[in-house]
Structure formats: C-alpha cells, structure tokens
C-alpha positions in Angstrom: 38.1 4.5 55.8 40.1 6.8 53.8 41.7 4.3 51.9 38.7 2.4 50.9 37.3 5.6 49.6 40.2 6.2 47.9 39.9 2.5 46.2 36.2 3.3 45.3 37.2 6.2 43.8 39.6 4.8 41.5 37.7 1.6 40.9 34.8 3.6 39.6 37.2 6.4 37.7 38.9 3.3 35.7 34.9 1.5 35.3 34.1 5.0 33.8 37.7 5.2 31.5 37.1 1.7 29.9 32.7 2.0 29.5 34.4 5.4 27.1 36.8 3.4 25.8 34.9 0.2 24.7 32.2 3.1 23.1 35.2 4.3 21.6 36.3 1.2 20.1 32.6 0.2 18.8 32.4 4.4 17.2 35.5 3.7 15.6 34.6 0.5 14.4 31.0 1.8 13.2 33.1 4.3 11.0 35.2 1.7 9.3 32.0 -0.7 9.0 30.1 1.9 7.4 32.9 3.4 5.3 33.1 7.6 6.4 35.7 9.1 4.3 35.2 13.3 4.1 37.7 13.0 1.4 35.3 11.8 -1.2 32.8 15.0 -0.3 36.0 17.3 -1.0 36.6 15.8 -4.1 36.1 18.4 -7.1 33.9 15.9 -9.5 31.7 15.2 -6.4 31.5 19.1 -5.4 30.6 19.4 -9.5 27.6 17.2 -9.1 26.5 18.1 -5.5 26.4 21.8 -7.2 24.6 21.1 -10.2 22.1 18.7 -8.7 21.3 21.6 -6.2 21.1 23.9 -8.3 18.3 21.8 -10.1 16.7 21.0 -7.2 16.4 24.7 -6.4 14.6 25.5 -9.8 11.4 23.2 -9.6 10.1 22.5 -13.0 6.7 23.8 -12.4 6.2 27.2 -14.5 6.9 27.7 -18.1 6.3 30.9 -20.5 5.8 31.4 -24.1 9.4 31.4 -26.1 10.6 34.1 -28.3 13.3 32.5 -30.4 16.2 34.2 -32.6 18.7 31.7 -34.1 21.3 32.8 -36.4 24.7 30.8 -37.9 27.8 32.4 -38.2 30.7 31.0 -40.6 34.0 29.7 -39.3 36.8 27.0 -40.7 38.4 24.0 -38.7 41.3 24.5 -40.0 42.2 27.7 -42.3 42.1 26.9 -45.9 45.3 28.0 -48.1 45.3 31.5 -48.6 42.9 32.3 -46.1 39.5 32.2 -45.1 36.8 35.3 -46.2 33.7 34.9 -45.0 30.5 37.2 -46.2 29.5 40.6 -44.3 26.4 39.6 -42.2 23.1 41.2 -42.5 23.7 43.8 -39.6 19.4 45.0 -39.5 18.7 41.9 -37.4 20.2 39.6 -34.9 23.7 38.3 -36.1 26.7 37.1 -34.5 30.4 37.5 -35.3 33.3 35.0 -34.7 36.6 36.0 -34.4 38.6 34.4 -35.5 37.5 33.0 -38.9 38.9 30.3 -38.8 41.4 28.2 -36.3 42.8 24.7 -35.6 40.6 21.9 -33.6 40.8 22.9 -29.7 41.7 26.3 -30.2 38.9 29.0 -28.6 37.3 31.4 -30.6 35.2 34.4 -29.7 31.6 34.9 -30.7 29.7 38.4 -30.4 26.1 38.8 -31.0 24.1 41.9 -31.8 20.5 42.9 -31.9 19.3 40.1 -29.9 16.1 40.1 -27.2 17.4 41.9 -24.4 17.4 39.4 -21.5 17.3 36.1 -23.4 19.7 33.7 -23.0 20.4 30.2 -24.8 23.3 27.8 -26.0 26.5 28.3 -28.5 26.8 25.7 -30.4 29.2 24.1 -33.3 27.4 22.7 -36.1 29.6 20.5 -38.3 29.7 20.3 -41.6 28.3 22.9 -44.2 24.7 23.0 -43.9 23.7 25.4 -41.4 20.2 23.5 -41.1 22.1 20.5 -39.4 20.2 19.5 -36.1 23.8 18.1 -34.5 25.7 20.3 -32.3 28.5 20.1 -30.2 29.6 22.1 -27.3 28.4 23.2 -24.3 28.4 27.2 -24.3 25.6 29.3 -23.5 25.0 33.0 -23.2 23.0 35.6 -21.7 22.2 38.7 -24.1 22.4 42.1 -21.8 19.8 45.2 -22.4 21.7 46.5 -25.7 21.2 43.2 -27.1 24.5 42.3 -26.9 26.9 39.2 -25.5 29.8 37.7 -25.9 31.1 33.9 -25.4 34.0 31.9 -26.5 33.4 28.4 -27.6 36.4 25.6 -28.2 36.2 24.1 -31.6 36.2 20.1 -31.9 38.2 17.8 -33.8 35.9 18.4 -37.2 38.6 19.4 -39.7 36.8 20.7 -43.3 38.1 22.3 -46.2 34.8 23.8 -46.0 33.0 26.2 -44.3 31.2 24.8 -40.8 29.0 26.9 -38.6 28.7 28.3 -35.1 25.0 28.3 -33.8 23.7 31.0 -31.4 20.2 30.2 -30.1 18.5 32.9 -27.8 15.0 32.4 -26.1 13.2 34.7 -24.0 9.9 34.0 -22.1 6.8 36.2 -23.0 3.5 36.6 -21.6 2.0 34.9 -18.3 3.9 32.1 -17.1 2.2 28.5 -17.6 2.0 25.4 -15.9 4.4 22.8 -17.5 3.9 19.1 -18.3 5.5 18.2 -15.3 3.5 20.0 -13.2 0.4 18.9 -14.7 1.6 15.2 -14.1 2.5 15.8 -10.7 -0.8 17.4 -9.9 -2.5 14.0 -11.4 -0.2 11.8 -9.8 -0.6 13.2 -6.0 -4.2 13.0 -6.4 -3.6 9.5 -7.0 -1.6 9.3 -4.2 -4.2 10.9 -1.7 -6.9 8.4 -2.6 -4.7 5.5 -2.5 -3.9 5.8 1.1 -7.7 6.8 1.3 -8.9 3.6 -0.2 -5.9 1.3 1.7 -6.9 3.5 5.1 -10.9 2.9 4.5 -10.0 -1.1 3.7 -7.6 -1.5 6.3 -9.8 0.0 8.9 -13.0 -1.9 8.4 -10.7 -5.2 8.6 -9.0 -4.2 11.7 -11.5 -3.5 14.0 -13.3 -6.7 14.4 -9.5 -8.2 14.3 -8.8 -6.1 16.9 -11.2 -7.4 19.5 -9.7 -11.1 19.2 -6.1 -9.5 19.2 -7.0 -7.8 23.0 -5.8 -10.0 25.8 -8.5 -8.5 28.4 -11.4 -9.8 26.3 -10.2 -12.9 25.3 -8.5 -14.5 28.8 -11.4 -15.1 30.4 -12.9 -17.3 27.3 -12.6 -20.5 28.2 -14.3 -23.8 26.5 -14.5 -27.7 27.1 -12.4 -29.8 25.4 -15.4 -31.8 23.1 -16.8 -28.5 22.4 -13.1 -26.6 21.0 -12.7 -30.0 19.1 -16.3 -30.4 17.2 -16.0 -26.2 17.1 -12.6 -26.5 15.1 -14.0 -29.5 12.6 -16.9 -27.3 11.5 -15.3 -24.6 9.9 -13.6 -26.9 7.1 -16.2 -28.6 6.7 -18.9 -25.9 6.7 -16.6 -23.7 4.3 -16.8 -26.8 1.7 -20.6 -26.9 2.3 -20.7 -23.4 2.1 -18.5 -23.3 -1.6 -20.1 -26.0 -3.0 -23.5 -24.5 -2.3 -23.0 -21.2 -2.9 -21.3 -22.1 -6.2 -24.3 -24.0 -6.9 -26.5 -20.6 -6.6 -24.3 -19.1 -9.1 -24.3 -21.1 -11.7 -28.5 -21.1 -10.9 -28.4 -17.4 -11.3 -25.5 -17.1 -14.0 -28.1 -16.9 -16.6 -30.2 -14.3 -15.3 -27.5 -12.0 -14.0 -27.1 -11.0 -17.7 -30.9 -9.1 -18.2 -30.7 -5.9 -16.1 -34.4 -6.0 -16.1 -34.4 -9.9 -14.7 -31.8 -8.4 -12.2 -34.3 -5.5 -11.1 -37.0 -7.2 -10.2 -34.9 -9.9 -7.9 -33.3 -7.7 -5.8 -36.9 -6.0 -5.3 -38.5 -9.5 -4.2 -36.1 -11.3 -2.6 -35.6 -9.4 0.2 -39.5 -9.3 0.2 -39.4 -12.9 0.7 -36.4 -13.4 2.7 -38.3 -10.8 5.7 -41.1 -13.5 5.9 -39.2 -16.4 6.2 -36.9 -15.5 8.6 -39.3 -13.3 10.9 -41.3 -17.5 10.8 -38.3 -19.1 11.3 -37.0 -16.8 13.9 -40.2 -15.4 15.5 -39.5 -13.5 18.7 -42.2 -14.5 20.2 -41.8 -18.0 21.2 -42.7 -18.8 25.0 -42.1 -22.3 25.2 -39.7 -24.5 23.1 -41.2 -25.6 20.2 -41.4 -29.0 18.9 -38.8 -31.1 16.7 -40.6 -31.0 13.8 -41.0 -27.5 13.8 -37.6 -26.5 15.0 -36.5 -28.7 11.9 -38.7 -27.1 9.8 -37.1 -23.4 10.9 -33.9 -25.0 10.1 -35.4 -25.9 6.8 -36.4 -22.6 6.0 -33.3 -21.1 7.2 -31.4 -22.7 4.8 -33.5 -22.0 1.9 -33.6 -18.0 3.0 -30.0 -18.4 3.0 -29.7 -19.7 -0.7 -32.1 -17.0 -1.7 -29.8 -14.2 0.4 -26.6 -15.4 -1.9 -29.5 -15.7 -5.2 -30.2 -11.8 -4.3 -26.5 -11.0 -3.7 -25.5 -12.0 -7.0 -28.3 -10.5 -8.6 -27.4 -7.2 -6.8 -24.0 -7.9 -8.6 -25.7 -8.2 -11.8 -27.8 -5.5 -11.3 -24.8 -2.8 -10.5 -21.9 -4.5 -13.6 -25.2 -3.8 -15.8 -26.2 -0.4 -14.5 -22.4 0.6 -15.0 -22.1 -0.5 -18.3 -24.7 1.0 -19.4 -24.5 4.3 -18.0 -20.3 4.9 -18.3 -20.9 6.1 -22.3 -23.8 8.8 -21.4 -22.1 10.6 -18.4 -19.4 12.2 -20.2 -16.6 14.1 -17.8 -18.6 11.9 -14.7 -18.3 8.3 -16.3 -16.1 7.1 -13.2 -19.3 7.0 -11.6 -20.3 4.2 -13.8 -16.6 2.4 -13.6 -17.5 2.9 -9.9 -21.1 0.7 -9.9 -19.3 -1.6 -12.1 -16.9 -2.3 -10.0 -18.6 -2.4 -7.0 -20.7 -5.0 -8.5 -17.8 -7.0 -9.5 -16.0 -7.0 -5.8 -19.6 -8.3 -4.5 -19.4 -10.9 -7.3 -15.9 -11.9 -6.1 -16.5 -11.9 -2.5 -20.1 -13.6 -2.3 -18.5 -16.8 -2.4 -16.1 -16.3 0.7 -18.5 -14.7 2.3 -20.5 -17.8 1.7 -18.2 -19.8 2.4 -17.3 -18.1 5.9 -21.1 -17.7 7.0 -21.5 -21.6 6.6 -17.8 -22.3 8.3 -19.0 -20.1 11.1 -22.6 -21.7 11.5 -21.5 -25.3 11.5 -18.5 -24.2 13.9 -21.0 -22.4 16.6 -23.6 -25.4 16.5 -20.9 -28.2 16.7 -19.1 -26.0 19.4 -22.5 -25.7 21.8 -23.7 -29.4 21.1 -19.8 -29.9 22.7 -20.8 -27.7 25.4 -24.0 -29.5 25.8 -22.4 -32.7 26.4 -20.2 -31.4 28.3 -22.1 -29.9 30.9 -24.9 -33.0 30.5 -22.9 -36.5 30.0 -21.8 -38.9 31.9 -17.8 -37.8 32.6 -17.1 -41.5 31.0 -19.2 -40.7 28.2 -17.6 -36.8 28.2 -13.9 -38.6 27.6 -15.0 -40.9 25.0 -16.2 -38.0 22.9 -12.7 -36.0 23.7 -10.8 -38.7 22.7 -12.8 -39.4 19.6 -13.4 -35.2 18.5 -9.9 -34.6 19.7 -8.4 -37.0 17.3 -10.3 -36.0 14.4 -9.5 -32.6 15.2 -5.6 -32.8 15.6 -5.8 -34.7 12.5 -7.4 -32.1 10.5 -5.7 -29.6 11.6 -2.3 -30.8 11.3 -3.5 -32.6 7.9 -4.3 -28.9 6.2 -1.0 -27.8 7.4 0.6 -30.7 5.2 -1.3 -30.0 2.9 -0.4 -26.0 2.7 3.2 -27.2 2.9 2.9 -29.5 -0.3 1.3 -26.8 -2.0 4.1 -24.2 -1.2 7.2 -26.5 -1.9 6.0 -29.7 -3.9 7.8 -32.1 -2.0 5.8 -34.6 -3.6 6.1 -37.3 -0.9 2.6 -37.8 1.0 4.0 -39.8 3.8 5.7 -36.6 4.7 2.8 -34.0 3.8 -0.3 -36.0 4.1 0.2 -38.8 6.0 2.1 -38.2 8.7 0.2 -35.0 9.7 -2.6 -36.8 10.1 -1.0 -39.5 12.6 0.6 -36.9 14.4 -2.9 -34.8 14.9 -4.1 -37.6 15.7 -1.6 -38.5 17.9 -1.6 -35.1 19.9 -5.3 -35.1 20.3 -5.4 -38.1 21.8 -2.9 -37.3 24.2 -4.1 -34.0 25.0 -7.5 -35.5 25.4 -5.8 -38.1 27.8 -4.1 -35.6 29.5 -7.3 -33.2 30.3 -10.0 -33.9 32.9 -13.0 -35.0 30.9 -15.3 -31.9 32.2 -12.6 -29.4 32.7 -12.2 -26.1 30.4 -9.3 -24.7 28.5 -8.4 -21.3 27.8 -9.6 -21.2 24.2 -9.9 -17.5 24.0 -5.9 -17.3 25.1 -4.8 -19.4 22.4 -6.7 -17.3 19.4 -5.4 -14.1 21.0 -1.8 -15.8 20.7 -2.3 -16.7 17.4 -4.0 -13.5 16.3 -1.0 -12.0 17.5 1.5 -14.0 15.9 0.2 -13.4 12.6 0.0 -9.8 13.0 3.3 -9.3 14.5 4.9 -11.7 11.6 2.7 -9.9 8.8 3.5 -5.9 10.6 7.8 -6.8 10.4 7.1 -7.5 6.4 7.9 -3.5 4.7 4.9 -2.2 2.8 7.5 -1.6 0.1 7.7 -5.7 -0.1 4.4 -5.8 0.1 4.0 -4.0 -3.1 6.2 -5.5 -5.4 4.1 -9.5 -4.2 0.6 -7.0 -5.3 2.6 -5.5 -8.6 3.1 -9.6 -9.4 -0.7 -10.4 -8.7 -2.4 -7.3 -10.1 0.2 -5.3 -11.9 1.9 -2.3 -11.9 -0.6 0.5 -10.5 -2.1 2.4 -8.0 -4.4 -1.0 -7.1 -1.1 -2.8 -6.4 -0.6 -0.2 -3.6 -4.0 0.1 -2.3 -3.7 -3.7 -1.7 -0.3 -3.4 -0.2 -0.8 -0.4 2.0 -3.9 -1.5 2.6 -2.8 -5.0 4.2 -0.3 -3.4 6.4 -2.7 -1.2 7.1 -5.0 -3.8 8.9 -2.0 -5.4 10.8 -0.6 -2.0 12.3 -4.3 -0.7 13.2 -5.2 -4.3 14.7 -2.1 -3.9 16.7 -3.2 -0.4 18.0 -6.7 -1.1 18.0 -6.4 -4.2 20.7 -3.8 -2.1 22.5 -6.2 0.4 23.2 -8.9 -2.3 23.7 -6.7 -3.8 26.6 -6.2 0.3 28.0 -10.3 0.8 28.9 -11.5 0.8 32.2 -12.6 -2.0 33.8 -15.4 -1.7 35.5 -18.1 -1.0 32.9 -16.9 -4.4 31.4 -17.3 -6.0 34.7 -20.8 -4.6 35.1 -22.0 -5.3 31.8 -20.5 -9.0 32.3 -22.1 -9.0 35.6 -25.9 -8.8 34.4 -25.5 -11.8 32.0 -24.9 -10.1 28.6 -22.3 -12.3 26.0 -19.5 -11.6 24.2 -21.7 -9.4 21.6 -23.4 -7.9 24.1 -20.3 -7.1 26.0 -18.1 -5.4 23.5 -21.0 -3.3 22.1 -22.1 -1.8 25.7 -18.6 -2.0 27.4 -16.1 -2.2 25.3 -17.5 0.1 21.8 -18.0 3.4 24.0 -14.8 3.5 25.6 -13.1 3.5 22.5 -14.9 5.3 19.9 -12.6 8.9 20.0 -8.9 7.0 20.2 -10.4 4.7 17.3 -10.9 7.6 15.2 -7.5 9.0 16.3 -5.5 6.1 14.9 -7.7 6.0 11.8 -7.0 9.7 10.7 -3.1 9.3 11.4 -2.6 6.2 9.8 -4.5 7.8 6.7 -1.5 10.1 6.9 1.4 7.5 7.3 -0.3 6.2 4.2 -0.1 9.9 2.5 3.8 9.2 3.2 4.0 5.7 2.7 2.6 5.6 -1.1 5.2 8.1 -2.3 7.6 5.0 -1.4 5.8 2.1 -2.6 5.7 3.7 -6.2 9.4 3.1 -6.5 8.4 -0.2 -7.0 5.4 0.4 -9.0 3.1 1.0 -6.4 1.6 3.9 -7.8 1.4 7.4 -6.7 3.9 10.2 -7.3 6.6 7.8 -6.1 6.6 6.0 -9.2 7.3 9.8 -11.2 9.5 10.8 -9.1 11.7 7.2 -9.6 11.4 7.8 -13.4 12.9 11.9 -13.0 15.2 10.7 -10.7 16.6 7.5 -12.8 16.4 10.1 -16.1 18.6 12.9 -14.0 15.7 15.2 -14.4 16.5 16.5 -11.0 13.9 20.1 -11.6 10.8 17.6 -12.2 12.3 15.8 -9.4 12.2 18.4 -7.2 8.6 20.0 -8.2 7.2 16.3 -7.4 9.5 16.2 -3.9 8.1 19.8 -3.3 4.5 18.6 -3.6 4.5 15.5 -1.8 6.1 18.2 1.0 3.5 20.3 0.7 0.7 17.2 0.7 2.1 16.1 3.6 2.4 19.2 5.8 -1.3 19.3 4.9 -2.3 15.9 6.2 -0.4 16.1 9.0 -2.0 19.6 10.0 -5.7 18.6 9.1 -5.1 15.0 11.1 -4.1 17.0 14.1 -6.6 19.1 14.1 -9.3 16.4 13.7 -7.9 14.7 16.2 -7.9 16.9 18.4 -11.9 17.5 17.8 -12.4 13.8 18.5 -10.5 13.1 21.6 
C-alpha cells in the first residue's frame, strides 16, 4: 500500500514538474516571439525621449498668458579677425547681454550674461549668422532663465559659420502677464469632444432603434416554437422580391408624380394638412372595425382597392412632408443667426425621409405580399387535398430555391465580375431548383418546419459575422462612402452599435421568465400580441441598462475611430501625436479622461435608477 502511494506521489510530483516546465517553455518562447529586450529601455537615447515626452505630457497645453518680450543682440566673431576683435560698449539703461569671449573658433563655447531683464522670464540663446541682427535664422539650442536681479548666465557653442564679419548672439526673454488664457489647443479640444459626445449620442440613438426589433428575431425562446408549412415558407419567401420591385417601381412612380410640387413650400403645406385628412377616411372604410359577418368579394376587393390607393397617397404625403421640412430649413437657416443648426437640422431631417421613403416603400410592399402569399400557403395547407398540398410544395418550393439561390448568383457577380452566367446565373437557378424539389420531396405534404429556428440562425450569423468586424474597420469603409467626418463615425459606431445591442438585447430576451409568456400565449394572443404583453415588460429596465452603457463604450470608442478619420478628438489627437506635439497631445488625452470618468459615473448612476 505504501509503495503505491509512494508511486502516486511521484507520478503526480513529475505531472506537476513537466505541466511548469511546458508553461515554461511556451513563457520563454512568448518572450522571443514578442521580442522583450530591457536593454533597449536602458539605452540613453531612449531614456532621452521617454524623459522629454513625459515631461510634455506633464505640461498640458491648455493655459496661456499675455507675453512680455525683451530681445537684445550681442556681437561676437567666428573666428577672430587679424588684430583683434572690439566690439561697441552696450547701452547698459536697459536689457543687454555680454559675451565673453568676443570672438572664438567654430565649436568653441562662449559665455553670455544678461542684465536688466524681467525677473522670472525665461527664453532661448540663439546664434544668428551673418551680420544683420534682424535675421529670423537661428541656430542652437540654449535657453535661460533670468533670476529676481534680472540676471543669467548661459554658454552657447558656436557653429561652423566662419565671417570676417561681425555675427550675433540672440537672447530672447518672455514672461507671462496678466490672467492666464485658454490656448488654441484648448479651444479645439473643447470643440472636438463635443463632437465626440454627440457622435456616440447619434450612433447610440441609431443603433438602438435598429436593434430592438432585431433583437426579438435574434432570441431563440421566441422564435423555436414558430413553425410553418412548407407551401406557405415557399409562397412567403417569393413575395418579398417580388413585392420590393412592386413596391420601388411604385413608389418611384409617386415621386416623380410629386417631384414637381415638392418644390412650392406653400403646395407642400397644404398636402401634408389633407392627406392625412383623407387617408383617416379611407382606411377607417376599408378597415372598419365593425364588421360582423364577412363581407362580400366585391367589397373585400374594393377595400383592397382603396388600400392601395391610401397607400400611394401615405408615400404622396411622405414626400411632401420631405418637401415641406428641406424648404422650411432653407429658408429659415439665414434668419436664426447663432441657432441656424436648427434649420440644417429640418433640412436634413427632410432629406433622410426623402432618402428612406423609398425603402421604406419598398419593405412595406415586400412585407405585404410576403404575409398574404405566406397565409394563402397556410390556407392550403390546412384546406387541400394532401395530393394537391404536394403539388403546390413541389411547384412554390422550386420557384423558391430558385430565387433564392438565383439572387445569391447574382450578389456574387456583382461582387467579383466573374462574368460567366452559367456559373452566376444559371446554375443557381438549377440548383434552387433542384433543392426545393428535393426538400419538397423529402417533407410530408402537411407537415411544418421550424421556420422561426432558421431566421433566428441566420439573424445570428449575420450579427456574430458583422460584431467580429472592429468599429475602427468599420470607419475607414464609411470615410470611403461619406468622407472623412464625424458622419463617417456615426455610421460606423452606429452599425456596430446595432449588432452588439441586438446581441445583448435577445440575450436578455431569452433570460425572462417564462410563465407570463406562456399565459399570454395560452389565451390566443399572436406574436405581436405576445411580445408586447409578455415579453416588452420584462425587459424594459435591463433594455435601458445596455442602452446608457453602450452610449459610453461609444464615448470611448470614437476617440479611436478618429485615427482613421472618424471624427471626434481622436482625429486631433492623431495629428499632435504624428506632429510630436506631445502638450496638445496630452490636454486632448486629459479631456477624453476626464469625459470618460464622467460618462461612466452618470451611466452608473442611471443605471442604477432603472434597474
């Protein structure tokens, strides 16, 4: 017994000596990998840099004072002239300096001595070649510090400037006076970390309102138990390309309809007063709420009817409301003086709407045609004849794959111009086609598949692929598309904004209880229904918590991005930095410190208000 103890013990003393000696190995490896050498940090240049740098860093370019200046030239000769060099008495009732010697070869030291100077200014020594002692070049790299009698003293070593005439030595003293003064730097940096605040506030506000809904299709809890037959996923998945052409060819139809009437501010007034006017009358008849029994076709077709036409007067009154605010900006940025960023505001609000009103467009029709071709699938589904059911798989399924797979080849032309349609067009198509047969053939003709599962996998996917991309990346594609700014970093941060609050969003989603959403479920409600009464008030306060701390990481994250011309401070800061200007340097380092400390203090606080 003893001995196998014994042999235990040792086995696990010699597993313990070789797990430190592999670490050891991979440590010692590590250090050659990445290249540690102490030697270079004792070097005396480095030690000369690390020292100056700090002691930059330490004075923060942020006050300035009035100068006081006294300048005065002294003569001296590089080398002596034959038979001497005699230079005039200086004017001894004001500041003047003395150089001893007179004269002396290149790289020898002389001594200068200044009198009646400021007390406590200081500035450089200089040589000033040639004899005009008005000459802007100097050379050297002396300075002095005048004491309370007015005095100092400094030696300077002459250059290689030999004259048969008389050359100068500079003395230059300053002293500050008055109340000190913010300096250009500072007054930059205050601009530039304003900027920097509302840039992550703008990405934060953008990336929030896109996560959210993003977030609900992105939570596995609420989308396993979606499930759909076959006929109705296929006719579901045709209607969105389809019903996004419709909706882009219609809705470019409205605007070039309303292009010339979006000009006339007065024209634009009085359409956004009546058409929604309108639009409340014929959707309250074509969606009355009062309907007992179903009506008949040719009313139901005449709702339709009217639907549509309420919809091309919705996108008539959007762009009008576009007009209406590009107008009303224009017209009122000259007369608000100091406050005309309220009009730059309107106009571009009105722009964005005029941008967007065609995807929107675009997407409502996509979604319409999707949902109505998805529940006359579900119809048939539940209704037909199973023969009739696997005729219509077969037939939607195939269209479907091919569609599907046929945009892909098409996106992958359009990336890389291969230029060979058999390869991007072609065969796609047969392959969709191909694979929705099959999976047609391979599914019972009335049985369901777990639709909700597969978006949730591909929401997912995307967002993971899009959150591993750096925001810093992300910035230099925007500073391409929209150009070096603060808007190239409000679209970056803004983007990775969505994908990092969609992730935390459906996490939290897929953390609440239960049992309200079984309740809820349990007395009939939908999806809508369901997220609103279960899902919205269970996570309202954590919501809010990820919202204010991610406004934060923003605070942090824009200082980076402006490396790359993102924007913000960081793009100052790059600038001192590249230029060695290490005391603006630090003054913008010390306020993105100080921003920081702020918005992490305020965050906490809120959050802990709202949790």
């Amino acid at each position: 017994m003893k001995d196998n103890n014994k042999k235990a013990s040792l086995l696990r003393s010699l597993s313990i000596g070789l797990v430190f000696l592999v670490g050891a190995i991979i440590y010692a490896y590590g250090f050659e990998i990445t290249k540690i050498d102490l030697e270079e940090l004792r070097s005396e240049r480095r030690q000369e840099s690390l020292v100056r740098v700090t002691r930059a860093l330490a004075q923060p370019d942020i006050f300035e004072y009035e100068k006081e200046i006294d300048i005065f030239t002294a003569p001296v000769y590089v080398t002596c002239p034959v038979g001497g060099a005699t230079v005039e008495a200086p004017d001894t009732t004001g500041p003047y300096a003395v150089v001893t010697p007179t004269c002396a070869e290149p790289g020898e030291t002389v001594t200068i001595e200044g009198f009646n100077f400021y007390p406590g200014s200081d500035g450089p020594i200089r040589f000033v070649p040639g004899n005009d002692p008005t000459n802007v070049v100097e050379l050297g790299n002396e300075t002095a510090l005048v004491d309370a009698e007015g005095y100092f003293i400094a030696t300077l070593q002459l250059p290689d400037r030999p004259s048969d005439e008389v050359q100068y030595i500079r003395a230059t003293m300053r002293r500050s006076i008055g109340a000190p003064m913010f300096t250009q730097t500072a007054k930059d940096t205050w601009e530039k970390i304003i900027e920097t605040v509302f840039l992550a506030l703008l990405a934060t506000t953008l990336g929030t309102i896109l996560a959210i809904p993003l977030s609900f299709i992105a939570a596995r809890n609420l989308m396993k138990p979606v499930r759909s037959p076959l006929a109705s996923i296929s006719l579901s998945t045709l209607g969105w390309p389809i019903g996004i052409a419709v909706g882009l060819l219609v809705v470019n139809m409205v605007s070039g309809f309303t292009a010339p009437l979006t000009s006339n501010i007065f024209g634009n007034i009085i359409s956004v007063v009546i058409a929604p006017l309108i639009l409340s009358f014929t959707i309250r008849w074509a969606l009355p709420q009062d309907d007992i029994a179903v009506p008949p076709i040719g009313v139901r077709i005449g709702r339709l009817i009217v639907l549509f036409v309420s919809a091309l007067i919705g996108f008539f009154w959007m762009y009008q409301l576009a007009g209406l605010m590009i107008n009303a900006g224009q017209g009122i940025e000259a007369s608000l003086g100091s406050f005309a960023f309220l009009g730059g505001f309107l106009f571009q609000l009105g722009d964005i709407l005029k941008v967007i009103t065609p995807a929107l467009g675009a997407l409502a029709a996509g979604g319409v045609l999707s949902n109505f071709l998805g529940k006359l699938g579900q119809r048939a589904s539940e209704k037909l004849p199973a023969v009739t059911v696997k005729t219509l798989n077969l037939i939607s399924s195939a269209a479907a794959g091919a569609t599907v797979l046929g945009l892909l080849g098409w996106l992958v032309e359009w990336l890389y111009q291969i230029g060979r349609p058999e390869y991007t067009q072609t065969g796609p198509i047969l392959v969709g086609a191909a694979l929705g047969l099959l999976l047609a053939i391979l599914t019972k003709s009335k049985d369901t598949l777990p639709t909700g599962l597969v978006i949730y996998y591909i929401t997912r996917t995307i967002l993971n692929s899009l959150r591993s991309v750096e925001a810093l990346v992300m910035a230099i594609v925007f500073v391409i598309a929209v150009g070096i700014g603060p808007f190239a970093g409000v679209m970056a941060l803004g983007l990775h904004t969505i994908v990092s609050l969609a992730k935390l969003y459906s996490e939290q989603v897929e953390s609440i209880q239960a049992g309200p959403l079984e309740a809820i479920t349990a007395t009939g409600a939908n999806r809508l229904q369901t997220i609103i009464y279960a899902v919205v008030p269970q996570i309202v306060p954590p919501y809010i918590s990820y919202t204010m701390y991610r406004w934060d990481i923003n605070v942090r994250m824009s200082t980076i991005i402006g490396f790359v011309g993102g924007g913000g401070i960081g793009f100052l800061l790059q600038q001192n930095i590249n230029l060695l200007n290490y005391r603006a340097a630090s003054a913008q380092m010390i306020a993105i410190a100080v921003v920081v400390s702020l918005m992490d203090y305020i965050s906490s606080v809120l959050r802990e208000k709202v949790t």
